[in-house]
KENU-870009 format. One line per 2 residues: number of its first residue (from 1); their letters; for each residue x, y, z of N, C-alpha, C. Coordinates in Angstrom, 2 decimals. Example, Ala and Ser with C-alpha at 12.3 -4.5 7.8 and 13.67 -1.06 7.14 Angstrom:
1> AS> 13.19/-5.69/7.80/12.30/-4.50/7.80/13.20/-3.30/7.80  12.85/-2.25/7.08/13.67/-1.06/7.14/12.90/0.03/7.87 .
% end
This chain:
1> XX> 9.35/56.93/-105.19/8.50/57.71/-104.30/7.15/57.02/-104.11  6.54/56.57/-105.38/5.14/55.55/-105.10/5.30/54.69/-104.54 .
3> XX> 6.52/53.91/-104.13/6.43/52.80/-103.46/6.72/52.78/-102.16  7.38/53.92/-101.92/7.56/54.26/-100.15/6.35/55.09/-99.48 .
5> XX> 5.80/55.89/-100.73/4.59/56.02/-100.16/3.33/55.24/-99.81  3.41/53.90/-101.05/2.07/52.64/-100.32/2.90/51.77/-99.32 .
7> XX> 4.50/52.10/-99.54/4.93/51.30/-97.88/4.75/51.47/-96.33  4.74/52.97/-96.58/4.24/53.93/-95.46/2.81/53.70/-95.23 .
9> XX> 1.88/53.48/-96.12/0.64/53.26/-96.19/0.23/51.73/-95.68  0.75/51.35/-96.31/0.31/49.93/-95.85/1.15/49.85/-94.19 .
11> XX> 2.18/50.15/-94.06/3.11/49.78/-92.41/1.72/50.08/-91.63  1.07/51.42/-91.58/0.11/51.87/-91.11/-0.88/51.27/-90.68 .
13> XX> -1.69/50.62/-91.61/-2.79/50.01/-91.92/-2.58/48.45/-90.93  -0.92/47.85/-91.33/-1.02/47.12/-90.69/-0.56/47.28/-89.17 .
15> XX> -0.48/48.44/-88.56/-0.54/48.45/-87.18/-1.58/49.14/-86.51  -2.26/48.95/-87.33/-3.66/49.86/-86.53/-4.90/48.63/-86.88 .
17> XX> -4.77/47.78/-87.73/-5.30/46.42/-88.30/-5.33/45.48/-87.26  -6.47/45.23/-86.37/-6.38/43.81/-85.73/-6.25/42.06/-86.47 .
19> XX> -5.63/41.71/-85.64/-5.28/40.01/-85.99/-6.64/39.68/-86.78  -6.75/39.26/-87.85/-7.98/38.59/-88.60/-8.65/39.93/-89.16 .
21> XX> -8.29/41.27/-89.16/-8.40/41.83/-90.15/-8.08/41.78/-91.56  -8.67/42.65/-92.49/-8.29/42.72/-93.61/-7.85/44.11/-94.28 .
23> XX> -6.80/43.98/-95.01/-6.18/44.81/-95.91/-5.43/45.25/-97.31  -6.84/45.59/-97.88/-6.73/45.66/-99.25/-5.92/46.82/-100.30 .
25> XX> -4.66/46.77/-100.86/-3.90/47.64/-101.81/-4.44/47.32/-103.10  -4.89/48.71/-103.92/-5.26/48.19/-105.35/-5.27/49.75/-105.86 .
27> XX> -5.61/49.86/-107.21/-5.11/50.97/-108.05/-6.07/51.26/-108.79  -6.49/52.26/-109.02/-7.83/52.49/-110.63/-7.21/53.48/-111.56 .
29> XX> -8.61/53.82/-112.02/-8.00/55.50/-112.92/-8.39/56.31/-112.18  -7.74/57.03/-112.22/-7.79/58.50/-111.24/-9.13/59.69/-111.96 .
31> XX> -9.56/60.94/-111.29/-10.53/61.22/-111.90/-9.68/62.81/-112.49  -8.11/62.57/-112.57/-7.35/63.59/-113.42/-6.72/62.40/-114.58 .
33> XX> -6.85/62.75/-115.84/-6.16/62.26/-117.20/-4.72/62.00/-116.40  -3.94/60.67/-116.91/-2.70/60.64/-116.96/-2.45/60.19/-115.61 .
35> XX> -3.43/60.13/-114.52/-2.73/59.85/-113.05/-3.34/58.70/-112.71  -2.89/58.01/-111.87/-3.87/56.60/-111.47/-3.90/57.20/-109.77 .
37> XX> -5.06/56.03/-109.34/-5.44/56.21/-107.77/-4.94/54.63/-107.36  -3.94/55.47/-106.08/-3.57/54.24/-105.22/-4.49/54.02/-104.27 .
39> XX> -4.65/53.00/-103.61/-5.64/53.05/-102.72/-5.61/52.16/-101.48  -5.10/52.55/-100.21/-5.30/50.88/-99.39/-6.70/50.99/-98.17 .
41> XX> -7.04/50.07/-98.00/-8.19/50.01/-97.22/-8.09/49.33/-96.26  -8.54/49.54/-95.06/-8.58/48.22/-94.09/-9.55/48.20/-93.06 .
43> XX> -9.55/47.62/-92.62/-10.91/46.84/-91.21/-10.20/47.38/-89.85  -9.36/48.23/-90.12/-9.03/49.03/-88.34/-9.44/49.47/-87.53 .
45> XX> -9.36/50.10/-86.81/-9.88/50.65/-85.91/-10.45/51.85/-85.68  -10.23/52.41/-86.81/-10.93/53.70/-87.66/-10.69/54.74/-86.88 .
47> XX> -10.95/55.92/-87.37/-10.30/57.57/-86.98/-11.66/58.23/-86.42  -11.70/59.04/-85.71/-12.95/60.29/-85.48/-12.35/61.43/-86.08 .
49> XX> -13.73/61.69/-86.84/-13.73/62.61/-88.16/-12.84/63.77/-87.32  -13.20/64.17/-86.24/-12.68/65.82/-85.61/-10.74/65.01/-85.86 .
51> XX> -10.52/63.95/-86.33/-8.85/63.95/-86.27/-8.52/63.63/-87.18  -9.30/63.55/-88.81/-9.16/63.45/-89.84/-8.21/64.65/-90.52 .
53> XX> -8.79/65.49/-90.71/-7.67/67.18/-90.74/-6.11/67.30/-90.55  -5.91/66.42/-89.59/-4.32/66.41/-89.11/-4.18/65.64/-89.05 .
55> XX> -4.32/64.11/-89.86/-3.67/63.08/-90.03/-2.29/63.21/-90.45  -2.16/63.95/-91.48/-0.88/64.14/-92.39/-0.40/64.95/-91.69 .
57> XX> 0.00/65.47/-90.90/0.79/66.06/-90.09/1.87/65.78/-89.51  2.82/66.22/-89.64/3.94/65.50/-88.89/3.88/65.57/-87.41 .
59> XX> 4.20/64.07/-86.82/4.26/63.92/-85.65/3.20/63.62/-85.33  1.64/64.20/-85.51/0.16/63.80/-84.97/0.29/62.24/-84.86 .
61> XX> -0.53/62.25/-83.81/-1.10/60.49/-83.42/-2.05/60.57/-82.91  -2.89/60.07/-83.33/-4.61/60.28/-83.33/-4.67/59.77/-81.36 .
63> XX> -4.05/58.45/-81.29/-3.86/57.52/-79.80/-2.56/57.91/-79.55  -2.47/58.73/-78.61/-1.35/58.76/-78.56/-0.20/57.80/-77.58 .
65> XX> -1.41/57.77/-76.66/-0.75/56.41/-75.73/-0.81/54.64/-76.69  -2.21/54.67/-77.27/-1.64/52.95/-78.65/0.02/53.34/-79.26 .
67> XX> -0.17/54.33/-80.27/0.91/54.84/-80.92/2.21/54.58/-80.36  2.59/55.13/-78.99/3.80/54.81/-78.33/3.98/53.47/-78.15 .
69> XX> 2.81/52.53/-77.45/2.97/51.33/-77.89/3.47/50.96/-78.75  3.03/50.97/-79.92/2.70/50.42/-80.98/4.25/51.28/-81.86 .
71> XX> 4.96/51.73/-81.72/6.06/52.67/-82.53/5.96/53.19/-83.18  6.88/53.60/-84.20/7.13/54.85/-84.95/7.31/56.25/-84.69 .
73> XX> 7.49/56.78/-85.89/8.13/57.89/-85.37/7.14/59.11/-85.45  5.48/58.77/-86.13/4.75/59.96/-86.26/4.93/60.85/-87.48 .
75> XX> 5.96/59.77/-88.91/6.23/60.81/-89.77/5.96/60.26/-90.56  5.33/58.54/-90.72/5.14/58.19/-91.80/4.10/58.89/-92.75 .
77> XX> 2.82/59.20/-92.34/1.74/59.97/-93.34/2.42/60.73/-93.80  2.73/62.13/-92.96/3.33/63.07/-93.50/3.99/63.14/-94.34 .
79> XX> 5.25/61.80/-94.87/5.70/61.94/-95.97/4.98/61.23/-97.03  4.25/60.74/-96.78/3.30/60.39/-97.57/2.37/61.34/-98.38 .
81> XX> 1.75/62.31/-97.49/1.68/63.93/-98.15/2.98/64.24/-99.30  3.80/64.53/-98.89/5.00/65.18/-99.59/5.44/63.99/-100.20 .
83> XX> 5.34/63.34/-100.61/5.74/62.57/-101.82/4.59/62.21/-102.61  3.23/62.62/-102.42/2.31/62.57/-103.19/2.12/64.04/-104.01 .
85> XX> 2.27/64.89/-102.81/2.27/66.39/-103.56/3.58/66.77/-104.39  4.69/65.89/-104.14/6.19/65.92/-105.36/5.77/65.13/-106.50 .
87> XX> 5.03/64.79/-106.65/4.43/64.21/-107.99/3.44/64.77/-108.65  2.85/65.78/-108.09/1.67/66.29/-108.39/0.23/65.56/-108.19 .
89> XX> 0.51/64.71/-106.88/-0.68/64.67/-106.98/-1.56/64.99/-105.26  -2.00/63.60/-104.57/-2.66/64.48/-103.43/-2.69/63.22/-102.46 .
91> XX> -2.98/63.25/-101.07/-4.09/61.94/-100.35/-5.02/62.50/-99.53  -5.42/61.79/-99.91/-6.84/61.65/-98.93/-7.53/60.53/-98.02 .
93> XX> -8.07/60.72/-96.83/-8.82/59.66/-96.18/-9.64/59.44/-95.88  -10.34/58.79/-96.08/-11.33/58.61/-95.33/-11.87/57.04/-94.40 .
95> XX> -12.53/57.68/-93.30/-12.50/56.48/-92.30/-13.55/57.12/-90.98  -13.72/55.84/-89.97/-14.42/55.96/-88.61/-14.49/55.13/-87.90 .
97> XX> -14.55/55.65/-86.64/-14.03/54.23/-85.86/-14.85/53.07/-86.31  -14.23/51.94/-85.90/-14.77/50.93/-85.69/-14.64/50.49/-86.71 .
% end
């Protein structure tokens, strides 16, 4: 489940990531005993906060005309939610354009 969830994470990152961007996967201690923090970061093209809320949503696409470009099916986060919350734990994002 952790690994389809930073696969989902990273697929992401790298289609919203321009050519000569960067994108960083790495791990710490978490600020609950016993859990670690996954974490990927990147130089994209960043979100507006009013579409932060429904990222994890199934189906949402922030662009919806890039997105169709660009493929998928609109479900990767979402299970990314639900396989973080089947473990007990959570995600979160944060980001802005540019």
């Amino acid at each position: 489940a952790v690994h389809q969830a930073l696969c989902n994470l990273l697929e992401n990152a790298i289609k919203y990531t321009p050519d000569g961007g960067r994108i960083t996967l790495g791990a710490d201690a978490a600020a609950r005993p016993g859990f670690i923090r996954f974490f990927v970061r990147d130089t994209g093209i960043g979100i507006p906060k009013q579409e932060l809320p429904r990222l994890f949503e199934r189906f949402y696409r922030v662009d919806k005309a890039r997105s169709r470009e660009l493929g998928g099916t609109g479900l990767g986060l979402a299970i990314v939610k639900h396989l973080a919350r089947s473990l007990g734990g959570d995600v979160a994002v944060e980001s802005e354009p540019g």
